[in-house]
N, C-alpha and C positions, 0 to 999 in steps of 0.2 A: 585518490579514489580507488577506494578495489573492486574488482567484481566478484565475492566471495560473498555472498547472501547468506545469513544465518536460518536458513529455516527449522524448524522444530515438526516433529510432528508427534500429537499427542493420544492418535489410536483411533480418531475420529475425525480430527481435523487438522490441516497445516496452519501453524503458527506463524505470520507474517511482521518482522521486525521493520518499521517506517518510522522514517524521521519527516516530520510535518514541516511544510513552510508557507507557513500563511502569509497574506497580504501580497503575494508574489504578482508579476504583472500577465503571469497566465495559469490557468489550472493546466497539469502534467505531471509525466511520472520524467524524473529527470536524473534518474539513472540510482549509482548501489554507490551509498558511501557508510564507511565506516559497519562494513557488514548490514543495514539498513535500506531497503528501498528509500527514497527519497522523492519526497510526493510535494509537488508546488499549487498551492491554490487561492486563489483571488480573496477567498475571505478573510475578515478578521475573526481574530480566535475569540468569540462573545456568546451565550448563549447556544454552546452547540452549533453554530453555522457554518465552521471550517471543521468539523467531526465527519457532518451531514456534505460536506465539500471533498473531502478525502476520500468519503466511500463512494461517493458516485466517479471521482477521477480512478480509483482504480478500481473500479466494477466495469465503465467504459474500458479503460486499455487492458485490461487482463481479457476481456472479453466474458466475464461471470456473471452470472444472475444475482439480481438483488437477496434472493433468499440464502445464497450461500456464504455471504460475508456481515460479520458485525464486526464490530470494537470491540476487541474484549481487554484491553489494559490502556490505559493513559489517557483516559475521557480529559480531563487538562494540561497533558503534559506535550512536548514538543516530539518526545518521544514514545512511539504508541505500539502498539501489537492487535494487529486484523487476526480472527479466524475465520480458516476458509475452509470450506466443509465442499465433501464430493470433488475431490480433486487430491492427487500423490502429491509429494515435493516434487519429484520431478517434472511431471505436469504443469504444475507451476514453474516451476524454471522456465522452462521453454515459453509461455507466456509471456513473463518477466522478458525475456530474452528478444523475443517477437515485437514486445512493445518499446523495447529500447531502441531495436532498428528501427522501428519505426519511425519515432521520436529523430532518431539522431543522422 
């Protein structure tokens, strides 16, 4: 596992690289692999319901408002990318950072 998070940032908003793990036996953020947040949640990947499960798990542990994060790449893939609007990368980090203590 590394702790090396790829963030991007693209002049308006941070680029959030996540690796989805549906079906998991909890929703969490469970920590950076592979340059990737790695986000674990209860749903199955069907109709949008582990999309809609991803973002509320890291809207809770990042501490963000709904209005500042969507999907914007991998609507069905295992690997996705959040934008997240009103917040630096670094900012982010230390969230990221906050909630892994948390967790861990």
């Amino acid at each position: 596992m590394t702790t090396d998070l790829q963030l991007e940032f693209d002049g308006t908003a941070v680029l959030l690289p996540v690796r989805a793990q549906p079906k998991s036996s909890k929703n969490r953020i469970d920590g950076i692999h592979d340059g990737r947040l790695k986000v674990c949640v209860t749903q199955a990947p069907e109709k949008g319901k582990a999309n809609k499960a991803l973002l509320k798990v890291i809207k809770d542990g990042l501490n963000l408002r709904r209005s500042q994060i969507e999907l914007h790449k991998g609507e069905t893939a295992g690997l996705k990318v959040f934008r997240i609007t009103e917040i630096t990368p670094d900012e982010l980090h230390q969230k990221i950072r906050d909630a892994l203590n948390k967790s861990g």
